[in-house]
C-alpha positions as CSV (number, residue, x, y, z in Angstrom):
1,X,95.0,-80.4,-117.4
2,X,95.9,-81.1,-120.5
3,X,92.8,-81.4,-123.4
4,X,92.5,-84.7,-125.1
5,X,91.7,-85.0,-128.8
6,X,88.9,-86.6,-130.5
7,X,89.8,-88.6,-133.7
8,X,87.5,-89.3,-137.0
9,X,88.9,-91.6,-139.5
10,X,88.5,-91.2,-143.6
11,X,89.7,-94.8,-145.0
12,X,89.6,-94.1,-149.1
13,X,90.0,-97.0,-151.8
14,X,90.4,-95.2,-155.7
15,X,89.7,-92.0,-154.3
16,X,86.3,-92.8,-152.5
17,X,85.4,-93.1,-148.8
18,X,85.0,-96.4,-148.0
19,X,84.0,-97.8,-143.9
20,X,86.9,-99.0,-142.8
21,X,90.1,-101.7,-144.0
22,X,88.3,-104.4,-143.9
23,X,84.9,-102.7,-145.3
24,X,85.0,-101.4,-148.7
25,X,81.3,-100.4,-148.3
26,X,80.8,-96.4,-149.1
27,X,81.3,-94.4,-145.9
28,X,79.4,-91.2,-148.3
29,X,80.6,-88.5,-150.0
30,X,83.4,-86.6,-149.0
31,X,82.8,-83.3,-148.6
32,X,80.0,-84.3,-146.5
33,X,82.2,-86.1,-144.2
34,X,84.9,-83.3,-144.4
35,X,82.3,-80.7,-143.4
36,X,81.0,-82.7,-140.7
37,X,84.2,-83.6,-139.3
38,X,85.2,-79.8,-139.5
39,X,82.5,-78.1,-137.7
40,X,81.1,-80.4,-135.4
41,X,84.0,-80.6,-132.9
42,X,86.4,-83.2,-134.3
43,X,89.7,-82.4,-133.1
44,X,91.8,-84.5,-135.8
45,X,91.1,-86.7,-138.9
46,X,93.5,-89.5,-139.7
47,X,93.2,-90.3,-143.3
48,X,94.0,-94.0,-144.3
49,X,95.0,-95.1,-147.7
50,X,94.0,-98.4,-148.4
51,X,94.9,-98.2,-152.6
52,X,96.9,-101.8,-153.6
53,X,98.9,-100.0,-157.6
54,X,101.0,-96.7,-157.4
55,X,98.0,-95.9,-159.9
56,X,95.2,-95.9,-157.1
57,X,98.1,-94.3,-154.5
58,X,98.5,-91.0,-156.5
59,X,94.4,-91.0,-156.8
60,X,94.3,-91.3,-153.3
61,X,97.0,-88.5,-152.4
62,X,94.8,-86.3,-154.7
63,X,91.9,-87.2,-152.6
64,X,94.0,-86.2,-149.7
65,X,94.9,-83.1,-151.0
66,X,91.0,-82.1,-151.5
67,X,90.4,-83.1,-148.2
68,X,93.3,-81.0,-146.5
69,X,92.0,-77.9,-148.4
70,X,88.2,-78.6,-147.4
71,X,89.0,-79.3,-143.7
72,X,90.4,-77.0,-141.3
73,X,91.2,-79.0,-138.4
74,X,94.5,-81.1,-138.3
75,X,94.9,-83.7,-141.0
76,X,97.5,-86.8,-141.0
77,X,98.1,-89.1,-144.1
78,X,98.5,-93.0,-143.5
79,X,98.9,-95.8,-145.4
80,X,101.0,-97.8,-148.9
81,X,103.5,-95.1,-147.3
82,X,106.4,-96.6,-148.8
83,X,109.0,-94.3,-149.5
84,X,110.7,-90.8,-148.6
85,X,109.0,-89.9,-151.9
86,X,105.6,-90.8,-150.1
87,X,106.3,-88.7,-146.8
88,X,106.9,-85.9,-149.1
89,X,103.8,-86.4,-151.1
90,X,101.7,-86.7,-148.0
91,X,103.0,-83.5,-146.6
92,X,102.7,-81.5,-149.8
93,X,99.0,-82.5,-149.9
94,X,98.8,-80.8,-146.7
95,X,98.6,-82.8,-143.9
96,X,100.2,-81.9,-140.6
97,X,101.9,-85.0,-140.1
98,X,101.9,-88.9,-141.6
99,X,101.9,-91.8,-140.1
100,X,104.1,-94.3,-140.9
101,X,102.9,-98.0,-140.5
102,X,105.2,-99.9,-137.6
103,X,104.8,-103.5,-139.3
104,X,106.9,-102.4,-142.0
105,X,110.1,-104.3,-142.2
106,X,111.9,-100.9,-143.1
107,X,110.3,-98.2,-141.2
108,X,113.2,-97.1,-138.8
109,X,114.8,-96.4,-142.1
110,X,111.9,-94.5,-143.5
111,X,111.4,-92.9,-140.8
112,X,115.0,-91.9,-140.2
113,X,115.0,-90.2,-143.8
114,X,111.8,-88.9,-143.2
115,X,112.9,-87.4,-139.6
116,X,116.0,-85.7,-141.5
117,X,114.2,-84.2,-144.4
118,X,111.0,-83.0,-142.4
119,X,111.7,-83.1,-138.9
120,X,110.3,-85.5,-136.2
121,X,107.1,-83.5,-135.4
122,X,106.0,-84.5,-139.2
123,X,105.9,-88.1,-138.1
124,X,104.1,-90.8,-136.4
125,X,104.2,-94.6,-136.3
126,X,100.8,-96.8,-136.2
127,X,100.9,-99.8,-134.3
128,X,98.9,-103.1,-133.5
129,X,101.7,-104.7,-131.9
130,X,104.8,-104.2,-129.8
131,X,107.3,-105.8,-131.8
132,X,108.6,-102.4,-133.1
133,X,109.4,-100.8,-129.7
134,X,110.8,-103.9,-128.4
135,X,113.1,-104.5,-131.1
136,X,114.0,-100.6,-131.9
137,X,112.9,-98.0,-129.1
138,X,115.8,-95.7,-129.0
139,X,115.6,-95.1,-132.0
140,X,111.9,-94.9,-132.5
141,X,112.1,-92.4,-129.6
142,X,114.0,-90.3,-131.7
143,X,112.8,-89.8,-134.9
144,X,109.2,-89.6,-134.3
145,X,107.0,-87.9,-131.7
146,X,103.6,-89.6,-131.4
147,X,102.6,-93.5,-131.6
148,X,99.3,-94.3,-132.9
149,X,97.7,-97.6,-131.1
150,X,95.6,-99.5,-133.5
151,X,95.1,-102.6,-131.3
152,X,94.1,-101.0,-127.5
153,X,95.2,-104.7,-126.2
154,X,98.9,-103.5,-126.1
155,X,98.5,-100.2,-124.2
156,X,99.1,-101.6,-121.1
157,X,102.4,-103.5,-122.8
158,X,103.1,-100.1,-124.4
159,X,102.9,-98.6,-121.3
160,X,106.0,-100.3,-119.9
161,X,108.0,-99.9,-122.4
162,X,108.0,-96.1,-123.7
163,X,106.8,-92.7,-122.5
164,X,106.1,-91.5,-125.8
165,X,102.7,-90.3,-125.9
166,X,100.1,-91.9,-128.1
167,X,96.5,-91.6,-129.4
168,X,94.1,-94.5,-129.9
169,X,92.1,-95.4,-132.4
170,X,89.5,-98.3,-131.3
171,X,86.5,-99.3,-132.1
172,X,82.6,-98.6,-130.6
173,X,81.9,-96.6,-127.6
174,X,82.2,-97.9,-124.3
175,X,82.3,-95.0,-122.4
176,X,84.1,-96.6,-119.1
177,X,86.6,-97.9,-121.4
178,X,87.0,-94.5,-123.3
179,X,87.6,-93.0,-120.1
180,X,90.1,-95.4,-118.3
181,X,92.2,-94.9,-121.9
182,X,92.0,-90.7,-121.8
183,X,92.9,-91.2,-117.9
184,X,96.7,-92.6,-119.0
185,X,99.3,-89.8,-118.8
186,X,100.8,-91.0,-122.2
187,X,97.2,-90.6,-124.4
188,X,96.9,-87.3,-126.3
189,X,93.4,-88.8,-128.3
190,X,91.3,-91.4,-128.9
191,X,88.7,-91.9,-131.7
192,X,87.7,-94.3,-135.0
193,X,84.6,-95.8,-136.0
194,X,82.6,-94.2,-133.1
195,X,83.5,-90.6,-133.6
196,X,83.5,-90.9,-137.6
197,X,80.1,-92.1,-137.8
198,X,77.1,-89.3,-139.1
199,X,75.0,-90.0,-136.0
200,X,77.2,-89.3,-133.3
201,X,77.0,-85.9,-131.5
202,X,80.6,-85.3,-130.8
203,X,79.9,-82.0,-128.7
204,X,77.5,-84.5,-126.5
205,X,80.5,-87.1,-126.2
206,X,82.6,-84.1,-125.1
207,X,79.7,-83.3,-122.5
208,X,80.0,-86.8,-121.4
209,X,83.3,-87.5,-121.1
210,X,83.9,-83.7,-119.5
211,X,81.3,-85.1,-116.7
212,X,84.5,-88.1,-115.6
213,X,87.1,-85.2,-115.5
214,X,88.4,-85.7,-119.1
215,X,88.8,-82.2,-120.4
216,X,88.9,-82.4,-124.5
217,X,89.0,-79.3,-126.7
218,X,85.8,-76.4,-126.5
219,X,85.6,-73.0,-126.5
220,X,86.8,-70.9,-123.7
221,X,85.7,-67.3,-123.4
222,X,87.9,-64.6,-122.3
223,X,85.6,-62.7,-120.8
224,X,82.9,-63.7,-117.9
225,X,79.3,-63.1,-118.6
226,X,79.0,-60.7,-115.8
227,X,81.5,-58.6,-117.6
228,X,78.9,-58.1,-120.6
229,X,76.0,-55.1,-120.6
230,X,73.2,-56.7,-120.2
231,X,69.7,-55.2,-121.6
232,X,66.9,-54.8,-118.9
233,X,66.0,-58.8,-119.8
234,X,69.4,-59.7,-119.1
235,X,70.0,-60.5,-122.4
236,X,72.9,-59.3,-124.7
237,X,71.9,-59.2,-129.1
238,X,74.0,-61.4,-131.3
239,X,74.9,-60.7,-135.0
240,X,75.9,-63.5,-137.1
241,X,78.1,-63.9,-139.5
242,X,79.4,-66.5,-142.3
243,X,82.7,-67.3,-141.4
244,X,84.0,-67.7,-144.9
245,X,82.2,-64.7,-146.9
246,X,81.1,-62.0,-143.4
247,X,77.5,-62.6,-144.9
248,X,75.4,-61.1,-142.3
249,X,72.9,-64.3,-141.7
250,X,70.8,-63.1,-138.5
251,X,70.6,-61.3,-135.3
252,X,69.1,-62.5,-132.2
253,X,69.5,-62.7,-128.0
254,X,71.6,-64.7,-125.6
255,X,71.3,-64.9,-122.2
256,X,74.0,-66.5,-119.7
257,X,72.7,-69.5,-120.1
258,X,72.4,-69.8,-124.2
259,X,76.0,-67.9,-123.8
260,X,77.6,-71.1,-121.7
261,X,75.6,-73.2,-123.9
262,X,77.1,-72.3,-126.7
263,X,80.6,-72.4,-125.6
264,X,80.2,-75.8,-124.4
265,X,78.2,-77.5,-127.7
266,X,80.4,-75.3,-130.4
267,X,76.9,-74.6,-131.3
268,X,75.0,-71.4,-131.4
269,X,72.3,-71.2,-128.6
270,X,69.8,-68.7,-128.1
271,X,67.1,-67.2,-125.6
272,X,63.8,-66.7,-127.4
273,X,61.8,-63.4,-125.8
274,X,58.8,-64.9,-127.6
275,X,58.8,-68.2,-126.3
276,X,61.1,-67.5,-123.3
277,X,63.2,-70.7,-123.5
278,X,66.9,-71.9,-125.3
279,X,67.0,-73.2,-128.3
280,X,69.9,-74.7,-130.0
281,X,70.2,-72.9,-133.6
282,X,69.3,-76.0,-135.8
283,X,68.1,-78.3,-133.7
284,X,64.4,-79.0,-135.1
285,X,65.5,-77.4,-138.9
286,X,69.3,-79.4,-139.2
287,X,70.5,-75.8,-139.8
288,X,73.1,-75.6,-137.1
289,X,75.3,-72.8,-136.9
290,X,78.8,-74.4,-135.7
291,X,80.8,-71.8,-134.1
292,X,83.9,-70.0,-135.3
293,X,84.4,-67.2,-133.0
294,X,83.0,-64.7,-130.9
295,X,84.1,-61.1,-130.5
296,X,82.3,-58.3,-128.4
297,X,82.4,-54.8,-129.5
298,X,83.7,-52.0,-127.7
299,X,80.6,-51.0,-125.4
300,X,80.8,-55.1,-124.3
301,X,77.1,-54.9,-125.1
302,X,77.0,-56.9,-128.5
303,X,78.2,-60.0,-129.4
304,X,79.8,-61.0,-133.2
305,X,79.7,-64.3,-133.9
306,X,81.3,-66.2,-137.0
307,X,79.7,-69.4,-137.7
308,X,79.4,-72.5,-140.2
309,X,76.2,-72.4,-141.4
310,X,74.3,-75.5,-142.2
311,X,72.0,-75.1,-144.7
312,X,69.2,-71.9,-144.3
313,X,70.1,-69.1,-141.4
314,X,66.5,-68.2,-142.1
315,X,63.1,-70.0,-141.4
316,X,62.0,-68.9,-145.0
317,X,64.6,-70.6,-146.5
318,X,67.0,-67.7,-147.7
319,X,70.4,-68.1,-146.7
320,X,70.0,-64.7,-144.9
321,X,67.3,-63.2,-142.8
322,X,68.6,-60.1,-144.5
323,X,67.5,-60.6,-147.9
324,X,64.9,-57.9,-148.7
325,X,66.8,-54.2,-149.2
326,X,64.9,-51.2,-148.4
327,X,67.0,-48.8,-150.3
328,X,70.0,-49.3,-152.3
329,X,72.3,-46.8,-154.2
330,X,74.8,-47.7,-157.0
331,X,77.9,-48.0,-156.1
332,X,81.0,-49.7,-157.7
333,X,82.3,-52.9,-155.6
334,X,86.2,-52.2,-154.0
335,X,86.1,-55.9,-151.9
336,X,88.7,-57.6,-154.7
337,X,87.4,-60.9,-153.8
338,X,83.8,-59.6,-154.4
339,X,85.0,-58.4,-158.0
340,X,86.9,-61.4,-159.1
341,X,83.6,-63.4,-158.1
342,X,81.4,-61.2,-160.1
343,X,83.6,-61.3,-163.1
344,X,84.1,-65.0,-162.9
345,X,80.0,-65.4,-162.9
346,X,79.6,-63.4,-165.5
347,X,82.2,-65.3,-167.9
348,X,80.3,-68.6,-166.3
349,X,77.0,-67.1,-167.7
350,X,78.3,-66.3,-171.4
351,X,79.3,-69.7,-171.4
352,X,76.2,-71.4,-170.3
353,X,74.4,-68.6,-172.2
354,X,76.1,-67.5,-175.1
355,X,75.5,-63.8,-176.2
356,X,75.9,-62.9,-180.2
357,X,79.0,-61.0,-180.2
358,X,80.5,-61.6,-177.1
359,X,84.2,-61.7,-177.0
360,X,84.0,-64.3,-174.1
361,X,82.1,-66.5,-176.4
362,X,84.7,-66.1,-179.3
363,X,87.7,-67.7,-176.7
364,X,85.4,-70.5,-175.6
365,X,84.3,-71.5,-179.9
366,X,87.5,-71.0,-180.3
367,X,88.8,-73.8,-177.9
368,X,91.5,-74.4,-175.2
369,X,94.3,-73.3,-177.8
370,X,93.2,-69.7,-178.5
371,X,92.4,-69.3,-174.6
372,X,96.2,-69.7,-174.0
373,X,97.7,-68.2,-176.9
374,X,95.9,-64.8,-175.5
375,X,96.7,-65.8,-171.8
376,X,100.3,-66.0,-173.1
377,X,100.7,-62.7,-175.2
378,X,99.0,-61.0,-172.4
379,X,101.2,-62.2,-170.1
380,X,103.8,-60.7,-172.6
381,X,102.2,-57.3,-172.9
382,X,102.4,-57.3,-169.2
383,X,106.6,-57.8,-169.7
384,X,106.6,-55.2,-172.2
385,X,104.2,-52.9,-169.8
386,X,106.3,-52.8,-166.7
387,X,109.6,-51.4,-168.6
388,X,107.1,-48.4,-169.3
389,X,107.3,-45.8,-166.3
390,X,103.6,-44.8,-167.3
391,X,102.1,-46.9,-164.5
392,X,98.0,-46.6,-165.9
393,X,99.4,-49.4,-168.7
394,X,100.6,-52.4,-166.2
395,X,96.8,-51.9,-164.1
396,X,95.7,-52.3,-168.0
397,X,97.6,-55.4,-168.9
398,X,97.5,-56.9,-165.8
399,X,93.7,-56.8,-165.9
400,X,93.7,-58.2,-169.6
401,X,95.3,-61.1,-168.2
402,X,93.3,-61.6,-165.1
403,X,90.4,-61.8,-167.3
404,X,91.7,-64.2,-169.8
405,X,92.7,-66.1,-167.0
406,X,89.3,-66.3,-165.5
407,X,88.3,-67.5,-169.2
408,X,90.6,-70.2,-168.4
409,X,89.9,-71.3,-165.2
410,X,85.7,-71.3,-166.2
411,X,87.1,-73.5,-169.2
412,X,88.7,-75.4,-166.9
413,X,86.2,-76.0,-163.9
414,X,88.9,-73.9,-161.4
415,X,86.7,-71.4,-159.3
416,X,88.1,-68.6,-156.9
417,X,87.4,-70.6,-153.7
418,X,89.8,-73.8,-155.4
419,X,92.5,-70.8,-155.7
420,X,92.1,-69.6,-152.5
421,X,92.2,-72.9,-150.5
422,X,95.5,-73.6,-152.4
423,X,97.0,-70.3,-151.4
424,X,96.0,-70.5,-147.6
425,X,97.6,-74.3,-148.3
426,X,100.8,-72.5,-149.1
């Protein structure tokens, strides 16, 4: 059977989140909702903009942009979607797809040019009425590959008319109703208000809906628990992991029970030997861990799991359980991302606190203009460097400029984690 999606809306008005097209009330900050909507089990975001001046458009394509690189789940741009121009900006900011709006007078042209320059799985059309498929349906059929229903009145109508398959976006929760919509062949999703909103469990809506035969997305495991080497408690230790750094943030047990449990809720369950029940990672603290992946090693009798951790993976409050070293010897760091970081902090600190004599703090008195004029000769010396065949002077140049770089991009408010989100954008 195939999974349905669940769909969380973003509406933004001059780069904020607002509640929705017809409520410019704040909908929160951003990368709140971004995080949420990543780790919590949203399938797909659809990302409306509602700006009126080419002005508030590109402010709201920036915002799209930060989105895209703060979420990882599949992103699509809508709205004042104009021009091929448009479609290319939308898609550059990193969305998977955009969807064009089917009221517009010319959107068989846009989307034809759209279709020829990016191919039809980049587009979609949103619609509240039937008009468009009446009127143009072959070709509609053609140059995109999803509908997206904004009015759920027309799906029987659409149902009639065209097999392309669609996703819904509708307002509230009436489970029934949810369920007679995922039930049509043609829907791939369904979602909006409901699903967007910070009180709704999403994993429990999946629970729910899985309960009437709609399978949506969840983990599967490859491997049965029966298949795992058990202790003598039945119980198999967990390490865990930050997804984004391989932090270790804990260790503790699951039994088949906390292991199924976890798989369905996306959220880390465990068996407590002291208290001798599940609990749900988070569930009294708001620290959930939202999970990434699980691997097992190669005895099957240890689980690794990468996670999304909400807040403390500690009860103390550190952010890991491991935090108090026994024994440490010096050692120089090899991880490159480690020693960007630790440069970067360090240039961070002369500038926040400014040493006598510091070199660092001589580029940042000095102002923007000195910071590039050394960025640019060392990116000269680097020129000059690589027609040498002594190889020890490139490693030298090319570190000169990575640090005068970093100058720049503390000067500039650019950290390491804004480079890499662009690169794994690209």
């Amino acid at each position: 059977m195939e999974h349905k999606n669940l769909i969380a809306t973003i509406y933004l008005k001059n780069g904020m989140a607002v509640k929705g097209k017809h409520d410019l009330e704040s909908a929160g900050d951003l990368k709140e909702l971004a995080k949420r909507y990543n780790d919590s089990g949203v399938d797909k975001l659809y990302v409306f903009d509602l700006s009126n001046t080419d002005r508030e458009h590109e402010v709201n394509l920036h915002t799209m942009k930060e989105l895209c690189r703060m979420v990882e789940i599949p992103t699509y741009g809508a709205g004042n979607i104009q021009r091929l121009e448009d479609i290319k900006k939308v898609i550059y900011a990193g969305c998977k797809g955009v969807i064009l709006d089917g009221s517009q007078h010319d959107v068989i042209q846009l989307a034809d040019e759209g279709m020829q320059r990016f191919g039809r799985e980049k587009l979609l059309i949103s619609m509240e009425n039937v008009d468009l498929m009446f009127k143009h349906k072959k070709a509609a059929e053609e140059l995109v590959h999803k509908l997206v229903v904004l009015n759920p009145l027309i799906i029987d109508a659409l149902e009639n008319i065209t097999d392309l398959p669609y996703s819904v976006i509708i307002q509230g929760y009436d489970k029934d109703r949810w369920v007679e919509i995922l039930k049509k062949e043609c829907v791939t999703g369904i979602g909006g208000e409901y699903i967007s909103r910070s009180d709704t469990d999403v994993t429990q809506v999946k629970k729910s809906l899985a309960a009437e035969g709609i399978e949506t997305k969840k983990f599967e495991s490859v491997m049965a628990w029966s298949q795992f080497k058990t202790n003598s408690d039945g119980l198999v230790p967990v390490i865990v992991q930050d997804y984004q750094t391989g932090e270790v943030l804990m260790m503790a047990y699951m039994n088949e029970e906390a292991f199924q449990m976890t798989l369905s809720l996306g959220k880390m369950t465990y068996y407590s030997r002291s208290r001798q029940e599940l609990w749900v990672k988070g569930e009294t603290s708001g620290h959930y861990q939202y999970v990434k992946s699980l691997a097992v090693d190669c005895d099957q009798d240890t689980i690794l799991a990468q996670v999304s951790q909400i807040g403390a993976a500690c009860h103390t409050g550190h952010t890991s359980c491991f935090y108090r070293e026994l024994v440490k010897k010096e050692y120089m760091a090899k991880n490159p991302m480690k020693v960007f970081e630790n440069v970067y902090q360090v240039i961070e600190d002369r500038r926040e606190h400014p040493k006598e004599g510091s070199y660092t703090n001589y580029l940042f008195d000095k102002g923007l203009d000195k910071i590039l004029k050394k960025l640019g000769e060392e990116a000269t010396e680097i020129v000059i460097a690589s027609k040498n065949p002594e190889p020890e002077e490139i490693k030298y140049e090319i570190s000169d400029f990575l640090y005068h770089m970093m100058v720049l991009m503390v000067e500039k408010g650019v950290s390491w984690d804004d480079i890499v989100e662009e690169l794994n954008q690209r």
